[in-house]
N, C-alpha and C positions, 0 to 999 in steps of 0.2 A: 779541516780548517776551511772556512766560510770566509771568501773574498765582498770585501763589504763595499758595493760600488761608488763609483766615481766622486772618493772623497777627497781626493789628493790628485790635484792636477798640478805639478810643477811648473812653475813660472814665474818670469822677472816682471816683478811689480813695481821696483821702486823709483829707478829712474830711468826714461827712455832713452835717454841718449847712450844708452850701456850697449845700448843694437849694435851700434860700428864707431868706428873708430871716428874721434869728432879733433878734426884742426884748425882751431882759427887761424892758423900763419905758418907759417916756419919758423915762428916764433915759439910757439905754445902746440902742444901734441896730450891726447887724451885716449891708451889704448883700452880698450875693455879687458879682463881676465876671466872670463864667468865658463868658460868653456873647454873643455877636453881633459876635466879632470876626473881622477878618480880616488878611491877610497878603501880600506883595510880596517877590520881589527887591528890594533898595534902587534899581539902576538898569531895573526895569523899570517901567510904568505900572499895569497891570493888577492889582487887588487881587481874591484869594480868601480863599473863605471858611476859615476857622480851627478849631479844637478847642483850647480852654484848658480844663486841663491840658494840654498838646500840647509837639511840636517840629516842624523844619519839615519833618524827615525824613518822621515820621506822617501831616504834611497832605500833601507832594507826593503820600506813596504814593495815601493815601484820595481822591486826587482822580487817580489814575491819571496823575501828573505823572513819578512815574520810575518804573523798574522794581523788582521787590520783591527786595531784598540780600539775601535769606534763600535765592533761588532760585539753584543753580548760583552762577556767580560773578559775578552781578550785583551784588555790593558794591561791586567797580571800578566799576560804570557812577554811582556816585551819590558817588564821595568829593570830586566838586566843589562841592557845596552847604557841607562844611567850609570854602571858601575865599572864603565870598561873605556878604558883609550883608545883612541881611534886617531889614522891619518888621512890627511887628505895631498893628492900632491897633483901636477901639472906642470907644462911645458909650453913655456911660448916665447915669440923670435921678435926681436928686437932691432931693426935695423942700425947701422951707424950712425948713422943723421940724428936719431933719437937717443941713441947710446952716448952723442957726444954733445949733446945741449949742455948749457953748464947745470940745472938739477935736475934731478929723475929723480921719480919720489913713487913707495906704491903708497896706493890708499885705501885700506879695509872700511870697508863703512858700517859691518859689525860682524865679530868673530864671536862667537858663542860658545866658551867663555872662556877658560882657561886654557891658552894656546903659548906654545911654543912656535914660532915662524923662522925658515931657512930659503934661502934664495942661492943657490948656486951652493947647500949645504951650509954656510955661514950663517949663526946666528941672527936673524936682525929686528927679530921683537919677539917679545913674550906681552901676552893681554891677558887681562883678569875682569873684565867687564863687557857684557855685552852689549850694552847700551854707547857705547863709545865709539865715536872716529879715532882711528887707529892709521897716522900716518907717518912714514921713517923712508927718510936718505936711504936710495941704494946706491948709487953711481960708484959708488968702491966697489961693489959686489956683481956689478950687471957688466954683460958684453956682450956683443955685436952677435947677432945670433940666436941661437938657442939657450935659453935661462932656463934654469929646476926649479921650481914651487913649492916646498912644502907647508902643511900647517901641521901639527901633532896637538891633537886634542888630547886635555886629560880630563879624568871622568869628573866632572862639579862635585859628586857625592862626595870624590874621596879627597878633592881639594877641601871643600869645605868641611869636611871632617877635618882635618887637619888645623883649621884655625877653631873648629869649635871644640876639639881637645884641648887646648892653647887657652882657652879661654876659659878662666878659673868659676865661673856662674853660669847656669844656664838662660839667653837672649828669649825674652816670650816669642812666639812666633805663632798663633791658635791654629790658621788655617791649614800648615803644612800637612800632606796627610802620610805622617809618617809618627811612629812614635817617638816619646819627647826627647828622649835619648838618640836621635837620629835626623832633628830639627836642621838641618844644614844652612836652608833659604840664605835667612838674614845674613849670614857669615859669604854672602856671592852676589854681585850685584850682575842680577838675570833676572826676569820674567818672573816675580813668586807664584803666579799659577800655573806655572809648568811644575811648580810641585803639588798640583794640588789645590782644588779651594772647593767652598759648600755647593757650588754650581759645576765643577769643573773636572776634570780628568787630572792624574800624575803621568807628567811624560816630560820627564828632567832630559831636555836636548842638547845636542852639542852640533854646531856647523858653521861653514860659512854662511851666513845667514842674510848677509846684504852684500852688493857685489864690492867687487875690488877691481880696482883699473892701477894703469903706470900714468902718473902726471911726469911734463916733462916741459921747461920754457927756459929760454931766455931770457937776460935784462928784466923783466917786472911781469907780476903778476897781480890780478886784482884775488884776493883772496879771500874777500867776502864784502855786504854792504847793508849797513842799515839802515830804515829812514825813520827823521823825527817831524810828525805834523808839527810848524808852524800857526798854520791857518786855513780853514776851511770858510768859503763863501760860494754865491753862486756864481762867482765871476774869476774866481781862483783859488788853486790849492795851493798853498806854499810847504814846502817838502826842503829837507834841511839833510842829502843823503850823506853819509859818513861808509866810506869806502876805506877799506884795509890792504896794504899793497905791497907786495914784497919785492924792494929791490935788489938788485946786484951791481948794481956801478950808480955811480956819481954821473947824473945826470938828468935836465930836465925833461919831464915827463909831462905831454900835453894826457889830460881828462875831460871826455866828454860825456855827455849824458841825452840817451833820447829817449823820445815818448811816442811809442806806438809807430807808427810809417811814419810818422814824419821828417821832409826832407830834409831839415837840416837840423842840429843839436838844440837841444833848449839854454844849455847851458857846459860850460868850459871852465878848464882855470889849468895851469900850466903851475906844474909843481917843479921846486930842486929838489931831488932826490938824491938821496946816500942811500950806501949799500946798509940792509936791513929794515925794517919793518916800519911802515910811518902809516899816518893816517890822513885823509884830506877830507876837509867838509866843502861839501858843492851843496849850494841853494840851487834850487829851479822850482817852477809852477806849470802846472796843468792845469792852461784855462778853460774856463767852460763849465767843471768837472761835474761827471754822474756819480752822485754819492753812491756807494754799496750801503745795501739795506738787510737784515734779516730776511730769512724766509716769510712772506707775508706781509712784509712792508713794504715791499720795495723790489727793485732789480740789483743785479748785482753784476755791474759792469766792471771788467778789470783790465788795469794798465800798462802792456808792456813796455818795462825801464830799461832799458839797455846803455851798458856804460862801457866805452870804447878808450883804449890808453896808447897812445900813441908819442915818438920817439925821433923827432926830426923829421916829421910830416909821415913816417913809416910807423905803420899798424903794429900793435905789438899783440894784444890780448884783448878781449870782451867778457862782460860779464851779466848775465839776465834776471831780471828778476820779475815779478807777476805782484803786483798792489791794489787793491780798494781806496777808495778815496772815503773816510769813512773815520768818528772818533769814537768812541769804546771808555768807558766810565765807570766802575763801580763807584756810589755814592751810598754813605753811611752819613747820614743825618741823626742829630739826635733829633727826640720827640718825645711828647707827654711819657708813653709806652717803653720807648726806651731808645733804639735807632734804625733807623730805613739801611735797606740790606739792596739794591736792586740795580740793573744794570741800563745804563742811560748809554742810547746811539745814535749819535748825528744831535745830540740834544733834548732826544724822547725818549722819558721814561720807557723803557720795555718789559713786558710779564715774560719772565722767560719760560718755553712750554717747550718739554723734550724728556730724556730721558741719559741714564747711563751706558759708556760702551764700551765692549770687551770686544780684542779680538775675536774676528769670525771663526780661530783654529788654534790649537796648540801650537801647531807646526808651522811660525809664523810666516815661513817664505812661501808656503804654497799655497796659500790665501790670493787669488787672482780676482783680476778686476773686476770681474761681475759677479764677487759677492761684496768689493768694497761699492759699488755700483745700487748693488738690492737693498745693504740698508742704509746707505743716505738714502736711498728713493725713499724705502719705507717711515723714513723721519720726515720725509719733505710732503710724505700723502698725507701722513697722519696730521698736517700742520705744526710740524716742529720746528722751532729756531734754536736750540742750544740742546748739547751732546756732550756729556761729563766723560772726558777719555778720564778712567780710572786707573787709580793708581798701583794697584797691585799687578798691571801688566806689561805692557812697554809703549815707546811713545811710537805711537806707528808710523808709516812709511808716509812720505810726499803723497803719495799718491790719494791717499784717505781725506789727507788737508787740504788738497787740489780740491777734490770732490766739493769740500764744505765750501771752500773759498768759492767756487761756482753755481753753490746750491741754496746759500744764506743761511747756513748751519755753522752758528757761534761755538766755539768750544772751550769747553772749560777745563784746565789742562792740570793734573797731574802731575806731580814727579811718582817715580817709580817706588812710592815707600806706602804699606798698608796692612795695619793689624798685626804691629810688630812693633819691636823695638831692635835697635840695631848696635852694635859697634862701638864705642870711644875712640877707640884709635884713629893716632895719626892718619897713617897710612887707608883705614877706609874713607876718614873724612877727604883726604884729597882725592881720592880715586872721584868720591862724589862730587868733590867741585870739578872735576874736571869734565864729566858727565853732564851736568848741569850749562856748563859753559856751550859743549860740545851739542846740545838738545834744544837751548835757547838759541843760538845762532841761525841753526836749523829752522828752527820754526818761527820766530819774531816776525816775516814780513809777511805772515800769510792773514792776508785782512780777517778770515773765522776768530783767530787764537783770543780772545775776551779776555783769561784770567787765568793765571801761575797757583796751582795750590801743593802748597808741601806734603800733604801728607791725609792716608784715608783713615780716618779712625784713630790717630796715635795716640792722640793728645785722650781724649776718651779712653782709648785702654788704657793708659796707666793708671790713670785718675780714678778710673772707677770696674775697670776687670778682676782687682786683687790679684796682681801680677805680683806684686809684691811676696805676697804668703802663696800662692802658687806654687811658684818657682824658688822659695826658701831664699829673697835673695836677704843678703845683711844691708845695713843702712849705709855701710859705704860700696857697695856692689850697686846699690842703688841709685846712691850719689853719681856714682861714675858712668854708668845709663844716661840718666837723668842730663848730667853735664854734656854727652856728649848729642844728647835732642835738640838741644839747645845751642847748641855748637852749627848742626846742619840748617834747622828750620829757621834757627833767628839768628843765625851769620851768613854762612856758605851760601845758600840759595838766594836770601835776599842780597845781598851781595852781588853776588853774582849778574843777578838780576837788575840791580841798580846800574852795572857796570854793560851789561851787554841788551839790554832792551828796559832801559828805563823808564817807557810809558807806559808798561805793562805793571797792574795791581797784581802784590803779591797775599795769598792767603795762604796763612803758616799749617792750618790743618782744618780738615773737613770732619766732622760739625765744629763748628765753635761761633761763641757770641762774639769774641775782640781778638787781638794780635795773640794775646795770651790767653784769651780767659774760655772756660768751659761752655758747650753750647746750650742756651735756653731760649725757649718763646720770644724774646723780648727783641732780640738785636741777633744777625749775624747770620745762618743756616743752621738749617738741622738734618738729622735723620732721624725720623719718624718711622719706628720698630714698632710699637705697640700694636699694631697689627701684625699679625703672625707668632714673633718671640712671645710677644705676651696673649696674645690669644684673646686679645679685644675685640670688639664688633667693629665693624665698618664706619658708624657714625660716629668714633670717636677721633676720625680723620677734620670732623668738624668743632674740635675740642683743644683751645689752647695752640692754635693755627701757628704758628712760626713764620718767620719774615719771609724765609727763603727755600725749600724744603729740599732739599738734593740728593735724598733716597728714601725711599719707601717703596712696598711693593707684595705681591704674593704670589705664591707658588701654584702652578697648575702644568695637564699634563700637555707635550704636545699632541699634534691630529696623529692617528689614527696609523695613516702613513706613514707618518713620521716612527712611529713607534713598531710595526713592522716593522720596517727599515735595519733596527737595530735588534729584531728579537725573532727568537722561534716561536711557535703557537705557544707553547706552554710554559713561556715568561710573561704570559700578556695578563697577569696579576699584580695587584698592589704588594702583594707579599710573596712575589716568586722571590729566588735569588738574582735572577737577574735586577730583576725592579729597587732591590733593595742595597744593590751592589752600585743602581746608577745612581741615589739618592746621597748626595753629600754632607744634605744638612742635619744635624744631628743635636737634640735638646733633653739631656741626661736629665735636663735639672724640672721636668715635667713629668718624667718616668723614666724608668731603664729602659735603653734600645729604643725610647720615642725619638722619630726621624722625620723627614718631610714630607716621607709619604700617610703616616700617622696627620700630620700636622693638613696636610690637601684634604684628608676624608673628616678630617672637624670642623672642619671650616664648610665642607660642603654638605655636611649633614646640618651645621648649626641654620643654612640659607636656602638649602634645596633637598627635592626629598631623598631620603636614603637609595642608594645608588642598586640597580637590582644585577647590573654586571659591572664587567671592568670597563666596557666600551659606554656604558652611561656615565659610568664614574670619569670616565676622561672627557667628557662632554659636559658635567655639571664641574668638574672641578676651571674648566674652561670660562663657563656664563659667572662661574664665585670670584674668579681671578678678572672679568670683564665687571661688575659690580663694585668691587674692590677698589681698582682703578679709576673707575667712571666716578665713584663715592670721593674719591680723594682729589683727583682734578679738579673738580668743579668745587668743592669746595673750597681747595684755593684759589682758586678763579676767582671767585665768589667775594672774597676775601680783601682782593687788590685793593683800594695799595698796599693795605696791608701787609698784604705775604704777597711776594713778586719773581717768585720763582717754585716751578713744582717740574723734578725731574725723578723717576720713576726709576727704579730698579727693575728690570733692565730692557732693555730692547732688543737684544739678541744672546745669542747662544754660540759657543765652543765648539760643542758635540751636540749630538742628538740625546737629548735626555729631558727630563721633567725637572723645569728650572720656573723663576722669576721670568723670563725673556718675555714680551711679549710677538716675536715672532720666533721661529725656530729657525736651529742647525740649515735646514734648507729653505728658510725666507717664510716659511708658510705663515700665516697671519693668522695667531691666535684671537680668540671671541675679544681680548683685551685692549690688542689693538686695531679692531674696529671700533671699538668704544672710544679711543682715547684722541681716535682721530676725528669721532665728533665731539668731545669734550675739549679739546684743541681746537677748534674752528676758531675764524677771525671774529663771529658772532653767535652768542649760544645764549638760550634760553635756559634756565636753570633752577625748577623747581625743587625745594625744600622743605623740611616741619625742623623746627626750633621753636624751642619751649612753647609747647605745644601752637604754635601758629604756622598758617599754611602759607608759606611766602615764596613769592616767582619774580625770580630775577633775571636782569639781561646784563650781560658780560661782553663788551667790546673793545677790542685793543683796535679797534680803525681809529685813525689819525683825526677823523671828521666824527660829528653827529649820527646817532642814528635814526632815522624817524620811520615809525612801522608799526605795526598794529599787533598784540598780543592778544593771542584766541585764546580760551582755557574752558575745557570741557570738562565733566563729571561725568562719569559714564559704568556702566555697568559691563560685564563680560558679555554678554549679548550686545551691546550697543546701544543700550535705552540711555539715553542724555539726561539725567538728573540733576544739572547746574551746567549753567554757561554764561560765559561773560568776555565782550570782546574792550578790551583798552589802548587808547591810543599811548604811545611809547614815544620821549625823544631820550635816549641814552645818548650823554654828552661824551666827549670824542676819549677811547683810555680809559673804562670808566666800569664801574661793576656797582648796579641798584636794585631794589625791591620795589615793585610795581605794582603790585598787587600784595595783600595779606587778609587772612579771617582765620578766627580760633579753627583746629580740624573739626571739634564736637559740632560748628554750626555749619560744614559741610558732610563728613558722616556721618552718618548715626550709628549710636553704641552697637558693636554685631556685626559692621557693614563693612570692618575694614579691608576683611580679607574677600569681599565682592566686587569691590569697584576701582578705578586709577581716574588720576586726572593728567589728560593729556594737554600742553602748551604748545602751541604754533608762535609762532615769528612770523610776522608776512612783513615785509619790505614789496611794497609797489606791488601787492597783491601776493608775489610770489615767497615763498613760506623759506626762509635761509634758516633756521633752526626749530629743530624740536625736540621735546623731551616728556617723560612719563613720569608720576610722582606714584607712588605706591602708599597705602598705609598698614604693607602688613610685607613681611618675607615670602619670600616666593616660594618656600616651603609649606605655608598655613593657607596661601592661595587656593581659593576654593576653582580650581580651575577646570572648565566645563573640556565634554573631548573635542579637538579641534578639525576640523578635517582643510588638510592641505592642499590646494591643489598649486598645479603648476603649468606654466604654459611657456617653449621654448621656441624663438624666432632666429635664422642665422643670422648675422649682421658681414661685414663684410669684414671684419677682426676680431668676429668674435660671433655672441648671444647675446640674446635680450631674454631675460626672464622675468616672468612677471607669476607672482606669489599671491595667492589670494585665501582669505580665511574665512568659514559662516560665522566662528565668534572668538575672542579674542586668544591668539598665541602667542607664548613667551619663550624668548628665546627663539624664534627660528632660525634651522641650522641648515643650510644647504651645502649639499656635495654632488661630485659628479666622482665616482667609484673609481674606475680603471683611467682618467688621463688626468692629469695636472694642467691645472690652471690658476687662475686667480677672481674671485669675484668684489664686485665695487661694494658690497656690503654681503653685512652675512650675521646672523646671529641676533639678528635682529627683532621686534616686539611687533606682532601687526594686529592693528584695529578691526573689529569684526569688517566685513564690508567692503575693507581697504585693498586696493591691489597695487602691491610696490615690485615697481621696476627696478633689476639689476641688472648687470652685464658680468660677462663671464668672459674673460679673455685667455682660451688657451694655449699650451706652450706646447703640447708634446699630441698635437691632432694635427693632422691631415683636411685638407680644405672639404667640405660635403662632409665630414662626417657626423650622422646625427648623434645627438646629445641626450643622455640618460639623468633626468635631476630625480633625487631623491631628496626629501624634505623630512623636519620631525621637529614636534614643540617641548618644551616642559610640560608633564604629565600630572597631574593632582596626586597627593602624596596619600598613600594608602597606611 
């Protein structure tokens, strides 16, 4: 057994104040629980020690109990812990001061999943949902002292088996990766790719998975607070918060409200309270205020609210909250075409440029801060403002939304339902509303949250998967499916939503053109599969554009490293068993056993030359998946306003394997997303051929004018200049134009295409803010000359300076530095004969003085 390092570091992510025990008063007490527990098989004796936040997958690992599922295909070896109960138990002391407030309350903030709960042996909750806060009255069961903690997990498999026996039809469910007779997911509201998905690992978990603390107060508690924009100006915000408070006696309660240090409240109001639940709405303003902007527009200044409840001039309770000052719009215009899809903030149209996000891990509690840290960074370098948290996984921790709210990363949110159909019943539907309630609360004041979407792909599968004849279902098995989609998407959720954050836009499923209706070009989002599924070319991303585009994407391998990482020497093939075992996506309906790794060597054969080992093949399928990308940004770019949104499948990675991500398992930055972070720039030059004309456009989402001069060379692989023409440019402010056009035929000549490129500069005040390369031929037919690279490496005082130089033109260069990990500011990039570009290389894992080995290599002419 092969210990696969430092994949699983246990740690509390979610909420800090979990560290020690937090008192506002003698009123109100907050103990933590996350600590001195441990853990059993249900049928064995022997109890170990535990990590709450945890699952049991993360403590067998960290106690060297199974092998690590990350390594080779030791996933098999560990999918029997899904089929087995397990407990978790613990011990902690309670003083009488706190034993004797009038409530004590514990609070799970997520059990995973089907739990039994005992406090002192007694009963006091059973949970069936992971996604859910999980709080219940102990004060009958707690005493002064020493209390017993149990949880008793049962296995999800074989719960869920039990309701999918129960259940006279079989629920579609495509991605679980288990056979159809064994589909559990949809019947358990958890994480669906912890069972599995075309990018992802099976590791069906069970744990305490978010902490749990003992609440305990007096007389009134505030128990949550939302706020409604009145008014934004530049001279004030008016804010309308709505605070939820639970009392115990009859009396009035003063409520204040502050903003930031200041010394005294902005705002008060002095409530009569009765015993039970009331509500109180407090106006106040924040004058002055600094709007929160997107990444790229703006700053993102945020405001601590602080609301204090007080009782005869005596402090009772406080409660915090963190806000933008900032308004958020989806607008659906109609229009000649059909209707405008796009997201307006603070009043400006916005292109929204980002991608989708999946947990960094399976094992969602050991995911620590600096990988939620690495990929918002990696969103915020690449110039991203919006982050589709996808639906088929869970809605993540504060900590991730902290991130955006301080990084100007919009998100586009999820419920937890994708590539499936679920449930009729009662009983799941409330589970759901309560989930919903429990998930929107949570997350409504975080200035990121942009947009509510019910659901990934539903409405499409039904409609058009043949789920129907699939699955044999009858026209009332179908009926009753069908009733109950409709039940959650266009009641429960909206609903919900109306009642607990009603400024927030709800979309019922992701693609679609209206509330109800199927997605098309015209109105609404899409996902744009025809690359890859369908095995189209590149430029058919500029074909039939769509308003809003919210996945699309292609498969390629990760570095090198990376794949080490996860293999012995003799897995390092397209068709070992290992390779084929990490490969999840699978397309029968192309050929038998045609998989993703079949689907990477078509695509890179169709654009780059036949691969002459593995290690090129992961190197060209890298520069097809950086093409791919660059092909499809820009042309919605391009596009605006047209299409006002292009979010990429995907940004990151689970595990180490060969996926969509454009970075990997460990951060590393594929060929893709260097590209995407210049096709994302706030200003890009963007040459193209449409019907047969050579057209160069400038693309700016700046608030103002651009005014700058546009170079455009003709040039051969040697460097001979064959056409050139410099034009002056004002790109008006938000804006996407052609500035230049000539038929191709009267810039190459027939024979010529695969000799020559036309390169585009941007100079703003001389200096060059974007550039780009126009090809008239695949990089595979490129008659390309041998390049000789050199390199030249300077210390900086954080780092290198590299500088890269070519005698005639190279595609693709690839720079690496072997044995240490780093990062460089560009990489994979295309250099002009002549040209010498500067990078930097910022290591992580060097020692100060130590000198630097760069290795360099181009794309080679296809033999």
């Amino acid at each position: 057994m092969k210990k696969f390092h430092a994949f699983l570091i246990p740690g509390l992510t979610f909420l800090a104040f979990f560290i020690a025990c937090n008192s506002d008063s003698m009123n109100f007490s907050r103990i933590p629980i996350n600590s001195r527990w441990e853990f059993r098989k249900v049928d064995e004796n022997t109890w170990l020690p535990a990590t709450v936040p945890g699952t049991v997958h993360s403590d067998l690992l960290h106690l060297q109990k199974i092998p690590d599922p990350q390594y080779r295909m030791q996933e098999k070896e560990v999918q029997w812990i899904e089929e087995e109960d397990w407990e978790y138990k613990t011990t902690f002391s309670v003083d009488r001061s706190v034993r004797d407030m009038d409530v004590t309350r514990l609070k799970f903030h997520g059990l995973d999943t089907y739990t039994d709960v005992f406090l002192n042996d007694s009963l006091i909750l059973s949970s069936d949902n992971m996604f859910r806060v999980w709080e219940v009255d102990v004060k009958p069961f707690l005493k002064p002292g020493n209390n017993d903690l149990s949880v008793y997990f049962h296995s999800p498999i074989k719960e869920g088996m039990k309701k999918f026996k129960a259940t006279p039809y079989l629920i579609p469910a495509t991605n679980e990766l288990a056979p159809q007779d064994r589909r559990t997911s949809v019947h358990t509201r958890k994480a669906p790719y912890h069972y599995g998905w075309d990018w992802g690992q099976r590791l069906v978990t069970s744990g305490i998975w978010r902490p749990v603390e003992l609440i305990a107060w007096n007389y009134a508690r505030i128990e949550d607070v939302r706020f409604e924009v009145k008014s934004i100006s530049t001279e004030k915000a008016q804010y309308q918060a709505i605070v939820n408070i639970s009392a115990l006696v009859a009396e009035d309660l003063e409520l204040e409200v502050w903003v930031n240090d200041l010394s005294l409240p902005v705002a008060t109001k002095t409530i009569s309270a009765k015993p039970g639940s009331l509500t109180a709405e407090l106006p106040f303003d924040i004058l002055k205020p600094e709007l929160w902007w997107p990444n790229g527009l703006g700053e993102q200044p945020l405001y601590d609210i602080t609301f204090r409840l007080s009782a005869e001039g005596k402090f009772i309770h406080s409660h915090k909250e963190k806000i933008g000052v900032r308004e958020v719009k989806l607008v659906q215009k109609p229009d000649p075409a059909g209707s405008s899809f796009h997201f307006e903030v603070n009043g400006i149209p916005v292109f929204m440029k980002g991608a989708n996000y999946i947990p960094p891990h399976n094992l969602n509690p050991t995911v620590t801060t600096q990988q939620y840290r690495r990929v918002i960074q990696a969103a915020v370098d690449a110039n991203m403002n919006m982050l589709r948290v996808w639906g088929g996984a869970i809605y993540e921790n504060d900590e991730f939304y902290n991130l955006c709210d301080e990084n100007g990363i919009l998100i586009w949110q999820d419920f937890m339902f994708a590539c499936a159909m679920y449930p009729a019943d009662e009983g799941f539907i409330e589970n759901v509303k309560q989930e919903a309630v429990d998930n929107i609360k949570r997350l409504r004041n975080h200035p990121c949250l942009a947009l509510y979407c019910g659901n990934n792909e539903n409405l499409t599968a039904w409609h058009k998967w043949n789920w129907q004849t699939t699955h044999n279902l009858s026209p009332e098995d179908s009926a009753e499916l069908w009733h109950g989609y409709e039940r959650v998407f266009y009641e429960v959720l909206p609903e919900a939503i109306q009642t607990y954050d009603p400024e927030r836009f709800f979309w019922p499923s992701s693609p679609s053109s209206a509330f109800k209706e199927l997605a098309n070009h015209i109105s609404g989002d899409e996902h744009d599969w025809r690359i890859w599924f369908q095995q189209k070319p590149f430029d058919t991303y500029k074909e039939n554009t769509a308003r809003f585009v919210s996945e699309y994407g292609l498969q390629a391998y990760p570095d090198m490293r990376t794949i080490r990482a996860f293999t012995e020497e003799g897995d390092r093939d397209m068709d070992s068993e290992v390779m084929r075992h990490r490969q999840r996506s699978f397309m029968p309906y192309i050929a038998p056993g045609f998989s993703g790794n079949d689907m990477i060597l078509y695509y890179v054969k169709e654009y780059f030359p036949d691969p002459k080992d593995f290690a090129e093949l992961v190197y060209f399928s890298q520069l097809t998946q950086k093409e791919a990308l660059k092909t499809g940004t820009e042309a919605h770019r391009r596009n605006k306003p047209y299409t006002m949104g292009s979010l990429y499948w995907q940004i990151d990675d689970c595990w180490p394997t060969m996926s969509w991500a454009s970075t990997d398992y460990f951060g590393r930055w594929k060929a893709s997303h260097y590209a995407v972070k210049k096709s994302y720039a706030e200003v890009i030059v963007s040459p193209t051929i449409d019907d047969g004309q050579v057209r160069v456009y400038v693309v700016s989402d700046r608030m103002t004018p651009v005014e700058a001069e546009l170079e455009i060379k003709l040039m051969d692989f040697y460097g001979k200049i064959l056409f050139s023409q410099n034009i002056p440019v004002e790109c008006y402010a938000n804006s996407s134009r052609y500035f230049f056009e000539k038929p191709v035929e009267t810039l190459v000549s027939a024979g010529m295409e695969n000799r020559v490129i036309m390169t585009t500069n941007l100079r703003e005040k001389g200096e060059v803010i974007s550039e780009n390369i126009l090809y008239f031929a695949r990089p595979k037919v490129l008659d390309l000359p041998e390049a000789t690279l050199n390199t030249k490496v300077s210390a900086e005082n954080d780092g290198y300076t590299v500088e890269v130089s070519s005698n005639v033109f190279a595609k693709g260069v690839h720079l690496d530095v072997e044995e240490i990990e780093g990062f460089f500011s560009d990489n994979y990039f295309d250099l002009l004969p002549g040209e010498i570009r500067k990078v930097t290389f910022t290591p992580t894992t060097l020692e100060a003085g130590t000198s630097l080995t760069i290795t360099a290599r181009a794309v080679r002419k296809n033999e």
